[in-house]
N, C-alpha and C positions, 0 to 999 in steps of 0.2 A: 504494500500500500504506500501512495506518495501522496503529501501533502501539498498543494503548490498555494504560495504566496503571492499576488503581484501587486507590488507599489510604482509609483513615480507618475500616476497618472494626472493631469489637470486642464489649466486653460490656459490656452497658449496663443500668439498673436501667429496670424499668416507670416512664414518665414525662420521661423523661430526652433526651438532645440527642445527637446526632454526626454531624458532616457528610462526607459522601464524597468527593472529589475523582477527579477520571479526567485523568492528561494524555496527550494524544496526539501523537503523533510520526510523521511521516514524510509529512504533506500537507499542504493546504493545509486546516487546517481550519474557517475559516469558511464551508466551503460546504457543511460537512456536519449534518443534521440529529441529533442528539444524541438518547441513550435513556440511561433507568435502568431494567434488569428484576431481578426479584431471582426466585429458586425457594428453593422449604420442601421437605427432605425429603418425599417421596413424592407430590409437585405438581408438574405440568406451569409451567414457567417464564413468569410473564406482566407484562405490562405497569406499571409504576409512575409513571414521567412521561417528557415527553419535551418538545424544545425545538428546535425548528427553525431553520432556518441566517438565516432574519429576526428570533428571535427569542421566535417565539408557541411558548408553553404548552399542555401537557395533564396531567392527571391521572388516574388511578384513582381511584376512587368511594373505596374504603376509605384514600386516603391525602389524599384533598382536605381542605385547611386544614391540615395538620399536616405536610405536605412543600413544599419549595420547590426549584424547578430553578433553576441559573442558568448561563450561560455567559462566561468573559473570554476574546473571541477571542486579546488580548493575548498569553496567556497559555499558549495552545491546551489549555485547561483545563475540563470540565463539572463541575458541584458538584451534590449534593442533601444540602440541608441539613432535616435530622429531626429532628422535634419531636414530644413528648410520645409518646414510643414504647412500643409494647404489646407483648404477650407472640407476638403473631400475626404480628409486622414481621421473626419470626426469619425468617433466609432465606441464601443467599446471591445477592448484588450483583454485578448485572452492567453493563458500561457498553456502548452501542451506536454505533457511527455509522452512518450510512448515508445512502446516494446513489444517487436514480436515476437513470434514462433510458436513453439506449442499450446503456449496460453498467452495471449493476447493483452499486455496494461497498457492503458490508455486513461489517461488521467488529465482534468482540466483544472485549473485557478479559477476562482468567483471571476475575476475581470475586473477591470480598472478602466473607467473616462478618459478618454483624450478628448479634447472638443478645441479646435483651430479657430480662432474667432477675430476678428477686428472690434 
């Protein structure tokens, strides 16, 4: 079982920075492959980046270059650090872990507000 935490969420001006943190608790988490998805009022919840338990990266099309994933196992901590944020990036943040093969974890964080605003 993983706990997942996510803070750093807020209101933020068009252009602007804030990084997300997610700590998890209760496994071993370097073996789990890490997600950030976020959902917008009246949208289906989708993919933003994600970071695998080796390390490797993915992005969504509308956040490439301007979002960065990273993980400190150290730390049992995932980060998506945001940059130059738009009025579209409103949503709320979710954090993911997951693991497959025989038996299947898949575990979410409550989620956290991002809201881009002038």
């Amino acid at each position: 079982q993983v706990q997942l935490v996510e803070s750093g969420g807020g209101l933020v001006q068009p252009g602007g920075s804030l990084r997300l943190s997610c700590a998890a608790v209760g496994s071993i988490f370097s073996i789990y492959h890490m997600g950030w998805y976020r959902q917008a009022p009246g949208k289906q919840r989708e993919l933003v980046a994600r970071i695998t338990s080796g390390g490797s990266t993915n992005y969504a099309d509308a956040v490439k270059g301007r979002f960065t994933i990273s993980r400190d196992n150290a730390k049992n901590t995932v980060y998506l650090q945001m940059n130059s944020l738009k009025p579209e990036d409103t949503a709320v943040y979710y954090c993911n872990a997951f693991r497959g093969g025989a038996i299947v974890h898949d575990y979410w964080g409550q989620g956290t507000q991002v809201t881009v605003s002038s």
